[in-house]
C-alpha positions as CSV (number, residue, x, y, z in Angstrom):
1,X,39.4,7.4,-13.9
2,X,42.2,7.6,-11.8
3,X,43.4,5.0,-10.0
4,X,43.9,6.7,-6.4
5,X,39.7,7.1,-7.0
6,X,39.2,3.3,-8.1
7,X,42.3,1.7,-6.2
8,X,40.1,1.1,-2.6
9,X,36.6,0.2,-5.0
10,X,36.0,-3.4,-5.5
11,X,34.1,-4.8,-7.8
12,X,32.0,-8.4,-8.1
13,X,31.7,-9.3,-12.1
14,X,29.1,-12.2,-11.9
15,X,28.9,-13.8,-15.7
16,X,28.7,-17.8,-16.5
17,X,31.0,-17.5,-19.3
18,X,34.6,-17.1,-18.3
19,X,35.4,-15.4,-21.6
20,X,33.0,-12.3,-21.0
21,X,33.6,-12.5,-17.2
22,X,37.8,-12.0,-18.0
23,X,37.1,-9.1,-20.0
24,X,35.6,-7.3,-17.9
25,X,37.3,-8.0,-15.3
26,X,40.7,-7.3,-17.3
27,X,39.6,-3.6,-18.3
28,X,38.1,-2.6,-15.1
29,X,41.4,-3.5,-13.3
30,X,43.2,-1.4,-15.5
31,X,41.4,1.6,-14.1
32,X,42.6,0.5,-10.8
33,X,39.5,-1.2,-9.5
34,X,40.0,-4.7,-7.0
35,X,37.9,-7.1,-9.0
36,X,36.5,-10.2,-7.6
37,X,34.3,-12.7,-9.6
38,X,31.8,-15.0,-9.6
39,X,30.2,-17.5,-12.8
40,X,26.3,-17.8,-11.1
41,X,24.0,-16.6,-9.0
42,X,24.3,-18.0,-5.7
43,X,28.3,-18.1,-5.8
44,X,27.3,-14.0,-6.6
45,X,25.4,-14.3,-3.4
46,X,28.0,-15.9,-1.7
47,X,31.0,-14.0,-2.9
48,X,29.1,-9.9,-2.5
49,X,28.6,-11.5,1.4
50,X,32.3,-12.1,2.0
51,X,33.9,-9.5,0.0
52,X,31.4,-6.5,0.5
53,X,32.1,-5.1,-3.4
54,X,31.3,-1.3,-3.2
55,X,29.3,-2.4,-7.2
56,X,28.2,-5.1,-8.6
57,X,28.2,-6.2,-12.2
58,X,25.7,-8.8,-12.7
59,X,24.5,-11.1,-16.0
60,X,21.1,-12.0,-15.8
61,X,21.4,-15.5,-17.4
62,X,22.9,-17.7,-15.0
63,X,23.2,-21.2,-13.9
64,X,22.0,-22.3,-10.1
65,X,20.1,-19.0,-9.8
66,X,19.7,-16.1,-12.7
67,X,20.7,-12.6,-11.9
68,X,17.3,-11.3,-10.9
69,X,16.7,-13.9,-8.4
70,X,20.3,-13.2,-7.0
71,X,19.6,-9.4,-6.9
72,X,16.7,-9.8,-5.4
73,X,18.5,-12.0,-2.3
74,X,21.2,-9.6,-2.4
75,X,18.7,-6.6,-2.2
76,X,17.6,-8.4,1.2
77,X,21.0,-8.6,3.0
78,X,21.6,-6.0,5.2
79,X,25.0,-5.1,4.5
80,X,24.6,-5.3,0.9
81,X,21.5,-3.5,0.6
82,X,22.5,-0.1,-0.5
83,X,25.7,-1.7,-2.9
84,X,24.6,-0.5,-6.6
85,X,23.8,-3.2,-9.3
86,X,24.5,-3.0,-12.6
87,X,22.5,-5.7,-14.8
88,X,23.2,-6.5,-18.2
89,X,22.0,-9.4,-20.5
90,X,21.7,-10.0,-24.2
91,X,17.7,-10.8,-23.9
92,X,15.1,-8.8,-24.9
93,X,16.1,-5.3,-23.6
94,X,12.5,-3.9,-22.6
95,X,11.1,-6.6,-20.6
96,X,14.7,-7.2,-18.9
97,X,15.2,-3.9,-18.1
98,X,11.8,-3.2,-16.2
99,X,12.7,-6.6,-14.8
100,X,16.3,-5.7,-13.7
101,X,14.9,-2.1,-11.9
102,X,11.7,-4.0,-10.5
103,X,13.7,-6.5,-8.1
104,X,16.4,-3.2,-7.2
105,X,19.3,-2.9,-10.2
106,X,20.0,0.8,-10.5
107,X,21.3,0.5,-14.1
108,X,20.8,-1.7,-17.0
109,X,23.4,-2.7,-20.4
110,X,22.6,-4.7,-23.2
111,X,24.9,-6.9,-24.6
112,X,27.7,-7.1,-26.3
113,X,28.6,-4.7,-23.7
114,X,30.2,-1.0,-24.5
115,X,33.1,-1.0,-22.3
116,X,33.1,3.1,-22.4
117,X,29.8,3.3,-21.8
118,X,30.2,0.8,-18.9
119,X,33.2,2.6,-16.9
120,X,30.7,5.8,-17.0
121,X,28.0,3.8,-15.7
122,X,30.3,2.3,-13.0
123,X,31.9,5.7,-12.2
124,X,28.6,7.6,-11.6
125,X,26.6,5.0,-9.5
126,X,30.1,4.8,-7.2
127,X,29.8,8.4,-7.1
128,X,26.3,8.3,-6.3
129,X,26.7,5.9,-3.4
130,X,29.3,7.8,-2.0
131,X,27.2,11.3,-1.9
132,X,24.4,8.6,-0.2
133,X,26.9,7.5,2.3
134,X,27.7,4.4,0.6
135,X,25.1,1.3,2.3
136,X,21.9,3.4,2.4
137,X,18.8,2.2,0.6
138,X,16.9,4.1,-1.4
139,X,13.3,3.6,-2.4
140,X,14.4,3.1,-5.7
141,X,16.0,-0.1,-5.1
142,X,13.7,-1.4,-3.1
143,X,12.5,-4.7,-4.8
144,X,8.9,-5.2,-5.9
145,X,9.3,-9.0,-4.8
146,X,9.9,-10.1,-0.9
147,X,11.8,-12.7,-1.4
148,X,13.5,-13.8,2.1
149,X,10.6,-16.2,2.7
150,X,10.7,-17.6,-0.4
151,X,12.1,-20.8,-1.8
152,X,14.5,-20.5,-5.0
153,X,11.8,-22.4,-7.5
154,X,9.4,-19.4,-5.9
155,X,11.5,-16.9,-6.3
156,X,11.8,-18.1,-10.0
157,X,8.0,-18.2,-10.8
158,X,7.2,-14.6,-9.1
159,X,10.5,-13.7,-11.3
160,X,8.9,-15.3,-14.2
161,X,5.5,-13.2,-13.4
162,X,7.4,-10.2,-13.3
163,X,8.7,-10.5,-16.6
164,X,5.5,-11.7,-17.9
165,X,3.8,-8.3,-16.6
166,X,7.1,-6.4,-18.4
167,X,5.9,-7.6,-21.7
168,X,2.2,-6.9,-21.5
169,X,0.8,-3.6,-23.1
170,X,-1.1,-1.3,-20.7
171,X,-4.2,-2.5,-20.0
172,X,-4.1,-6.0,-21.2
């Protein structure tokens, strides 16, 4: 990528473990990108408010409130509505996956993450957004949970459902 591209993108790495979140973080700078960070959920929430990152990385496994739970209240913030999500968790890839699109993340990576295949990923939803206009929401990341009225320990169980549903077969 080159740099006069990534040099005005910013992007929010949400992990809990600082190890994994420095990583990241480390490569994607040195493709130019502004990096900002955040170790759980609602310091995600809080941080993608104040910074306005033009992507979002974001673990699903997190203390204080996991990554689909923080998607879901980031989904439902006006200015952040449109900002791609990328999820990525080492859990059981099916069921995480439908999870991670159902509540509005445009992309999902398993664990121990591919750096190569990450910077693609990154590179063609930034893309994307731009061709959108950067901000718009699409059907596609509308989430299948409205969560603005509900409570965290809410928001948790209708999660919980949702991943429930993910791993029954079709018909059961």
């Amino acid at each position: 990528m080159s740099e006069d591209k990534s040099a005005a993108r910013t992007l929010l790495v949400v992990d809990d473990y600082d190890d994994s979140r420095g990583l990241i973080a480390l490569d994607l700078k040195s493709e130019g990108y502004r990096v900002v960070e955040a170790e759980n959920g609602r310091d995600a929430i809080d941080v993608a408010r104040r910074e306005r990152p033009d992507l979002i990385l974001m673990d699903l496994s997190l203390p204080a409130l996991d990554g689909l739970s923080a998607t879901c209240r980031i989904r439902e913030t006006k200015e952040l509505e449109g900002v791609p999500v990328v999820a990525f968790s080492a859990h059981q890839a099916d069921t995480h996956r439908a999870a991670a699109l159902a509540v509005g993340c445009d992309d999902y990576l398993e664990k121990p993450i591919d750096m190569d295949v990450l910077k693609r990923v990154v590179a063609r939803l930034l893309t994307r957004a731009e061709g959108e206009g950067g901000g718009h929401y699409t059907e596609a990341r509308r989430p299948k949970i409205e969560s603005s009225l509900l409570s965290d320990d809410e928001l948790q169980n209708a999660i919980d459902r949702l991943l429930s549903e993910s791993t029954r077969a079709p018909g059961e």
